[in-house]
LODO-891651 format. One record per residue: x, y, z of N, C-alpha, C, O in turn. Coordinates in steps of 0.1 Angstrom, whole numbers, padded with zeros to 4 digits, always signed. Atoms other than C-alpha are relative to their C-alpha. Layout:
BEGIN
XYZXYZXYZXYZ
...
END
This chain:
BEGIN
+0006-0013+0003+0048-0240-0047-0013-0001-0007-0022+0007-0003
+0016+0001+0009+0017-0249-0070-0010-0005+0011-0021-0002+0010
+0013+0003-0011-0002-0264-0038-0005+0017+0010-0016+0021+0014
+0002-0008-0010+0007-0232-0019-0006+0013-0009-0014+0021-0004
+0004-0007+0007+0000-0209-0046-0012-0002-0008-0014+0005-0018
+0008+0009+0007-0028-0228-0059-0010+0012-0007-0011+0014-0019
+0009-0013+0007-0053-0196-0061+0004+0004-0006+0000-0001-0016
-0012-0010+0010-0028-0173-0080-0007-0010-0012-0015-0007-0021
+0000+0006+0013-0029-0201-0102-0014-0004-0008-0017-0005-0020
+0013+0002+0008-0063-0208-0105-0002+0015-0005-0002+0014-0018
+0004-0011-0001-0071-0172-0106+0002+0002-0017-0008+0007-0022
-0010-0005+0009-0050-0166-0139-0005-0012-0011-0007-0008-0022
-0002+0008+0006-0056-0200-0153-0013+0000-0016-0010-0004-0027
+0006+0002+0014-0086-0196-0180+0004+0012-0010+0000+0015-0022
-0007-0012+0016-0061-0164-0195+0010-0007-0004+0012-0009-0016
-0012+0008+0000-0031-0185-0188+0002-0010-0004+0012-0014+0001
-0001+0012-0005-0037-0221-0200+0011-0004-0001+0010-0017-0002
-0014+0006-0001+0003-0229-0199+0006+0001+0015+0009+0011+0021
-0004-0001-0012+0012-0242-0168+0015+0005+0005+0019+0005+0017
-0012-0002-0007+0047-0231-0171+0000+0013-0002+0011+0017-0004
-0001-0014+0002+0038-0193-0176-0008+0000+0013-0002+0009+0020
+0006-0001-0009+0013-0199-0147+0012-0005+0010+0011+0005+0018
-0015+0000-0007+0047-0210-0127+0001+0018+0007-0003+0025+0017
-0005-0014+0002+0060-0179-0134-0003+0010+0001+0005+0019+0003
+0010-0011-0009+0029-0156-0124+0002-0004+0015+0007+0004+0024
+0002+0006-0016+0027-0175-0091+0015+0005+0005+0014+0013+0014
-0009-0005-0008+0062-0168-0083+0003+0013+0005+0010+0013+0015
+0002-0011+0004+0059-0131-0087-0013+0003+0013-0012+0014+0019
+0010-0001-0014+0028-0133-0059+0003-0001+0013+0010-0012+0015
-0006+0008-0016+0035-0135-0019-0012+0002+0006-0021+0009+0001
+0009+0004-0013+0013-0142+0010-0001+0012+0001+0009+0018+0000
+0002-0009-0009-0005-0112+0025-0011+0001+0009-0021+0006+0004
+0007-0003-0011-0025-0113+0059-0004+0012+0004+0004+0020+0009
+0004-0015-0011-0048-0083+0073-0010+0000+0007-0021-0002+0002
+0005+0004-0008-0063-0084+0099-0012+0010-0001-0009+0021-0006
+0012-0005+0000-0103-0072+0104+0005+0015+0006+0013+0018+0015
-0004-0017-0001-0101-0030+0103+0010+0005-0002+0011+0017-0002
-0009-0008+0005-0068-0028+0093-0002+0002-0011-0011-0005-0016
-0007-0003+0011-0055-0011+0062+0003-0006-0010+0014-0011-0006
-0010+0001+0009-0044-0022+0029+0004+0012-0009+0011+0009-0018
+0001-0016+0002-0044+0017+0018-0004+0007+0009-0014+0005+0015
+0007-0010-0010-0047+0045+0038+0000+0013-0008+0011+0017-0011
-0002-0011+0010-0055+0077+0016+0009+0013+0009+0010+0018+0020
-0014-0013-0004-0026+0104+0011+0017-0014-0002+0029-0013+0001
-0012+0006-0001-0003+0073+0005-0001-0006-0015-0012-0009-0020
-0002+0010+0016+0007+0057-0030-0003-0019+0002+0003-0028+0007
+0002+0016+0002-0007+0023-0035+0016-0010-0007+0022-0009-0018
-0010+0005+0007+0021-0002-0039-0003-0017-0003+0005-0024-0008
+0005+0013+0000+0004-0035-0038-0012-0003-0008-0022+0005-0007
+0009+0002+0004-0019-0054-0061-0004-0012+0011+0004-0017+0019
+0002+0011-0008-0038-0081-0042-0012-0005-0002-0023+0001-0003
+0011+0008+0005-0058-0109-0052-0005-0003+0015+0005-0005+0022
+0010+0003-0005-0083-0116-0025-0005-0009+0004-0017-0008+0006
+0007+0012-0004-0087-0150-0014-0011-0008+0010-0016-0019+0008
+0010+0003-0010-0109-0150+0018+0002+0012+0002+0011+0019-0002
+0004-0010-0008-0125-0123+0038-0010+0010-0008-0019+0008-0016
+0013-0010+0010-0144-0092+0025+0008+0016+0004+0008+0017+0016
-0002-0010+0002-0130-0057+0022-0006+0012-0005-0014+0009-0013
+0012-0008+0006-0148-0021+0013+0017+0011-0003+0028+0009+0001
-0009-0015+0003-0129+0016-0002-0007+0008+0002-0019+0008+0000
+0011-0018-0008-0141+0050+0014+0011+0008-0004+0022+0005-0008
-0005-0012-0001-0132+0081+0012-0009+0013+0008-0021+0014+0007
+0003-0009-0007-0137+0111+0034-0003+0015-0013+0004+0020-0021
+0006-0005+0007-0163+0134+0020+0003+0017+0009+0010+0017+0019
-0003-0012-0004-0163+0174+0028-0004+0003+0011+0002+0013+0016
+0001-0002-0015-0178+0171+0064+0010-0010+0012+0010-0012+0024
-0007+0007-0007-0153+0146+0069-0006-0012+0007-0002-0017+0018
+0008+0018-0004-0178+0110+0073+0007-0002-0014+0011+0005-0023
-0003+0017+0005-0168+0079+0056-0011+0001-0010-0022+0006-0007
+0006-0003+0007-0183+0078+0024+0002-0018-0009+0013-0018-0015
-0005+0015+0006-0181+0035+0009-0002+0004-0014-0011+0010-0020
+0000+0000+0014-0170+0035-0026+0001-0011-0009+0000-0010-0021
+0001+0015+0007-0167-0003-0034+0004-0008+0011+0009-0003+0021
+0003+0012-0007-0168-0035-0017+0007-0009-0005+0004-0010-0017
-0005+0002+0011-0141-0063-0027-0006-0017+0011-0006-0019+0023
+0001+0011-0012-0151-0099-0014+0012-0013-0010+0017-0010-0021
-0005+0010+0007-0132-0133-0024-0002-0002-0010-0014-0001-0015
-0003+0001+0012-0117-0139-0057+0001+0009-0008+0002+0005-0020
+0001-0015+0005-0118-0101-0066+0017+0006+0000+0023+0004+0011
-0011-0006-0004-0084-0082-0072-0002+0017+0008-0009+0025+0002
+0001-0012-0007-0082-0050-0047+0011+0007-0002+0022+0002+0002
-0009-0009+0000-0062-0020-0055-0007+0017-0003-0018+0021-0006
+0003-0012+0006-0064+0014-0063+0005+0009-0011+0014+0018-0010
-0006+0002+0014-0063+0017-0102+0006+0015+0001+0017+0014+0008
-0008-0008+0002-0050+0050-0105+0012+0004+0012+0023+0007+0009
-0016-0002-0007-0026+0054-0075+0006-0008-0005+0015-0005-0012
-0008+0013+0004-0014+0018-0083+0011+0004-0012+0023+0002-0012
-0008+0001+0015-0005+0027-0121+0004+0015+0001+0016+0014+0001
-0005-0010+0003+0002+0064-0122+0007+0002+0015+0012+0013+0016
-0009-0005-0012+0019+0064-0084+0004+0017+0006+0013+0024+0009
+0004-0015-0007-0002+0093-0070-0006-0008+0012-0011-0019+0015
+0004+0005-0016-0010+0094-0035-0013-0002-0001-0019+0007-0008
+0015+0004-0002-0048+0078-0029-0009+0006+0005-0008+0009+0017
+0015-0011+0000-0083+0098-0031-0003-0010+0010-0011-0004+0018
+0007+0013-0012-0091+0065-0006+0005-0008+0006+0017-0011+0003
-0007+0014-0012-0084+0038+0020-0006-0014-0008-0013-0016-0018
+0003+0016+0004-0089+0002+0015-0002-0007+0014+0009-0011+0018
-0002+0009-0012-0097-0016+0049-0012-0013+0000-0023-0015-0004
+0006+0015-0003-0106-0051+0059-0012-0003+0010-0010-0002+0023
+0011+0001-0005-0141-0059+0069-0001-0015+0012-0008-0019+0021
-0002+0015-0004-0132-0091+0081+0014-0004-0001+0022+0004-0007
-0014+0006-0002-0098-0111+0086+0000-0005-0015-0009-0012-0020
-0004-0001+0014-0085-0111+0050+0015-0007-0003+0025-0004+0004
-0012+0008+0003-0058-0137+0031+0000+0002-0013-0011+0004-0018
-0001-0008+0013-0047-0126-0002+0013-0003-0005+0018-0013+0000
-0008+0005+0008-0020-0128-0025+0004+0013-0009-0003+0015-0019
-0003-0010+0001-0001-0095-0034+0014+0000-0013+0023-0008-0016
-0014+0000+0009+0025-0086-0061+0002+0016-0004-0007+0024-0006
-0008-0016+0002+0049-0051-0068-0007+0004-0012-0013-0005-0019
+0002-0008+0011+0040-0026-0095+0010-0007-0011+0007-0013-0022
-0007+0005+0011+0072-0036-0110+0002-0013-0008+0008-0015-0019
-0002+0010+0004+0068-0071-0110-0010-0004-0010-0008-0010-0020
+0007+0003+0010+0036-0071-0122-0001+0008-0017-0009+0003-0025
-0004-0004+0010+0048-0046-0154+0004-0014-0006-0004-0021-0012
-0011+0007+0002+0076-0070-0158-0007-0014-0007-0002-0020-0017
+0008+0012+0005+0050-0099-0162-0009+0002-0014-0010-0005-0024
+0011-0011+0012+0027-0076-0185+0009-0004-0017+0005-0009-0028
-0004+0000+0011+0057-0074-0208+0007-0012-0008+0010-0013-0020
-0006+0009+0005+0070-0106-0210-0008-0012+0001-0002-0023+0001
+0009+0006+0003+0036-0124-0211-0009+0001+0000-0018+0001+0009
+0016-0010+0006+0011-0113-0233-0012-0005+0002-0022+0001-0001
+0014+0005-0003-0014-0139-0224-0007+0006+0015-0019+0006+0017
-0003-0011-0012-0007-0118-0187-0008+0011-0001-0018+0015+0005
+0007-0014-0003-0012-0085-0198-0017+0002-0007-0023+0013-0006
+0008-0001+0006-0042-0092-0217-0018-0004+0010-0030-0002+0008
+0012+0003-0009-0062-0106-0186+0002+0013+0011-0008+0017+0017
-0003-0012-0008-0049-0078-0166-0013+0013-0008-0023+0018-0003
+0012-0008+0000-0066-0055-0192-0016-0001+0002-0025+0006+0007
+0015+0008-0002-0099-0076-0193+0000+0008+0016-0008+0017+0016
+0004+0001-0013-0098-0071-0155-0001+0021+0007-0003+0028+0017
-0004-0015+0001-0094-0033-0161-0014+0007-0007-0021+0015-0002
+0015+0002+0007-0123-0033-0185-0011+0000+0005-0021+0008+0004
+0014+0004-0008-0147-0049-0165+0000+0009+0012-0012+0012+0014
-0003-0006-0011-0136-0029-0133-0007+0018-0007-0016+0025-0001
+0003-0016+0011-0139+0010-0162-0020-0004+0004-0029+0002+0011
+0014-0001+0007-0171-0006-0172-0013+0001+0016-0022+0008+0017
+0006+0003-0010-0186-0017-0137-0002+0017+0007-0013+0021+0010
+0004-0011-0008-0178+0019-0121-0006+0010-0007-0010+0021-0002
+0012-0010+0010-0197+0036-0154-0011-0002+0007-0016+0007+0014
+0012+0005-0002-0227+0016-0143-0005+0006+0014-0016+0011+0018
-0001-0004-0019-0224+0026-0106-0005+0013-0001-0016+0015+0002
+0004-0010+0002-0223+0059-0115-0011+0009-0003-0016+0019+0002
+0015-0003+0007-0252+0062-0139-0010-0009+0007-0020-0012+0002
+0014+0002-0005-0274+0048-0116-0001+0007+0010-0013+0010+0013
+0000-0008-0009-0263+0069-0087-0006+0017-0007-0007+0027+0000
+0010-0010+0009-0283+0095-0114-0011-0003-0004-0021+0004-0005
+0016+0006+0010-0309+0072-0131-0010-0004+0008-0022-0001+0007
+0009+0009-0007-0321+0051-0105-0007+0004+0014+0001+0003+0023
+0008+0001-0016-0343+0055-0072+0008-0004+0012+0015-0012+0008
-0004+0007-0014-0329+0045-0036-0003-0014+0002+0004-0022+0007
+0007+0011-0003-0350+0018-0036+0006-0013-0012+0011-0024-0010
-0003+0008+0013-0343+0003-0073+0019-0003+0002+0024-0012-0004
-0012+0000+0001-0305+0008-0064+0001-0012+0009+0005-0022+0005
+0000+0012-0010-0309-0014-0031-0002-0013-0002+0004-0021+0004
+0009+0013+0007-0331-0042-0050+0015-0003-0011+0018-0015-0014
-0007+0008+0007-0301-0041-0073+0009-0005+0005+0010-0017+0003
-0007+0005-0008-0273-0044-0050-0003-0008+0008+0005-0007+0017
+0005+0011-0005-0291-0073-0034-0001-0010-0010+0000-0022-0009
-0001+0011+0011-0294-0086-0064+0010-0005-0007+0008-0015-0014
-0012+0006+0006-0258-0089-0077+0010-0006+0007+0017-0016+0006
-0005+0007-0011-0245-0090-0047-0002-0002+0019+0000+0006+0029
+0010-0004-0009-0261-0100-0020+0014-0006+0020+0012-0005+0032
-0008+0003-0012-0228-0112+0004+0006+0013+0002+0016+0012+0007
-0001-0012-0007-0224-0074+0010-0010-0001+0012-0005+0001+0023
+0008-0001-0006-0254-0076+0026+0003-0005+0019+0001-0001+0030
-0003+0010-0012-0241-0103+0051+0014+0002+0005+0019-0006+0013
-0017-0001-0006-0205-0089+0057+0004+0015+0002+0015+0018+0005
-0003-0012-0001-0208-0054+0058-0011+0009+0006-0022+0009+0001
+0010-0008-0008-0224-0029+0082-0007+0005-0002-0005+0007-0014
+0009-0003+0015-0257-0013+0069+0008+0016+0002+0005+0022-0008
-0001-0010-0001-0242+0021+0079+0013-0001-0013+0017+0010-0016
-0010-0003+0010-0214+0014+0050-0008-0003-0011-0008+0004-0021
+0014+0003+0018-0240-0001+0022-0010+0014+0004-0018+0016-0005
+0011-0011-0001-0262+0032+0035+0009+0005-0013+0006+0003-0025
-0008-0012+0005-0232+0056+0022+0005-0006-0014+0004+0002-0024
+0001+0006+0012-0223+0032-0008-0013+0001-0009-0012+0004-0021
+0013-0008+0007-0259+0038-0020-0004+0011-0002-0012+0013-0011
+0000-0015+0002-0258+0075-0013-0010+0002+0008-0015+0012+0006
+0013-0005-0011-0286+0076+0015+0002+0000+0011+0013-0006+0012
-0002+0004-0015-0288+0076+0053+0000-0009+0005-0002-0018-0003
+0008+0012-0006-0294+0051+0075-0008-0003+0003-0010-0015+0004
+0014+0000+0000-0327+0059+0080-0006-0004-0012-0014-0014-0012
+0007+0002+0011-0336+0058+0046+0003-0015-0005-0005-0021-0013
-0003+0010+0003-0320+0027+0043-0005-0017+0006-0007-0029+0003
+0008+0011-0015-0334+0009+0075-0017+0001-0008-0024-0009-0008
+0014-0001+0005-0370+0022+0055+0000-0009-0012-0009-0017-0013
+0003+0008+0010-0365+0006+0026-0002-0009-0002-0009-0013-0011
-0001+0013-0003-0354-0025+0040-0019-0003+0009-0026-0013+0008
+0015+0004-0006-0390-0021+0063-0009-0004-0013-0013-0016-0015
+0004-0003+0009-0405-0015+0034-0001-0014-0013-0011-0018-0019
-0002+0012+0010-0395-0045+0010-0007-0012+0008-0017-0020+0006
+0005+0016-0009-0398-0071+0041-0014+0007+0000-0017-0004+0003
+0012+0001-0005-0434-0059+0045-0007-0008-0013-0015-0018-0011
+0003+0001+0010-0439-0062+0007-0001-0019-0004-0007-0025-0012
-0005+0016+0003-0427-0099+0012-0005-0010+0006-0004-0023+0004
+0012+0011-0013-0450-0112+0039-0013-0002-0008-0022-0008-0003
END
């Protein structure tokens, strides 16, 4: 089990350093395969799966009032993907989750992962961290989708992360930035000219 679970375990391991509590996360994890465009959420359904992320690249949308595809996060390797409030309050999902690419991952129940929460606090304490950083990250998102320019937004999302760039269509990084495709195709002219 520790070869086959090895991620889980690394994943966990600088909250976790006892390898016999990291055991015992790992067993609590199973294998999940999805294949490029499928599903791990489809909105209108309750999220019942957490899933760590081991290869592939994934995005979250939601259907806006004309009914397009609107990208609301992007999850690539070593990221956990879920959807915090259906997951925890077990309301049906404002969003989908689908796979950009052929995706291997590492999934565990609501209940199991409670169950781990309560009975090891070195557990639930990386859990909140990862809750934290996730609150704090979609503050930032937000206030720039107010503060910042089209352009300054693009320059930054290249800048933190730039394997979006390389795994995801620009018509879903358009709508993740809040602009067209036109405006997005310009900006990109626009930078490369700046660069020659």
């Amino acid at each position: 089990m520790e070869n086959e679970k090895a991620f889980v375990r690394h994943f966990f391991q600088a909250g976790v350093p006892q390898p016999e509590k990291l055991d015992i996360i790992a067993q609590h994890f199973h294998e999940k395969l999805i294949d490029k465009h499928d599903h791990l959420l489809s909105e209108g359904k309750i999220s019942q799966e957490y899933l760590l992320l081991e290869s592939g690249f994934m995005r979250a949308y939601s259907l806006d009032t004309e009914g397009d595809e609107v990208t609301t996060a992007f999850y690539g390797a070593g990221q956990p993907v879920f959807d915090v409030a259906s997951f925890f309050m077990h309301t049906p999902a404002k969003e989908s989750i689908q796979a950009l690419a052929p995706c291997s991952g590492w999934v565990i129940s609501f209940d199991d992962l409670n169950k781990l929460f309560h009975s090891i606090p070195e557990f639930r304490e990386v859990g909140r961290g990862i809750l934290v950083k996730g609150y704090a990250s979609l503050k930032l998102r937000m206030q720039s989708m107010i503060t910042e320019t089209a352009e300054t937004r693009y320059a930054m999302l290249l800048h933190s992360n730039p394997e979006i760039f390389r795994q995801a269509p620009l018509k879903h990084i358009a709508s993740y930035l809040g602009i067209t495709d036109s405006s997005l195709s310009r900006i990109r002219r626009d930078i490369s000219r700046q660069h020659k």
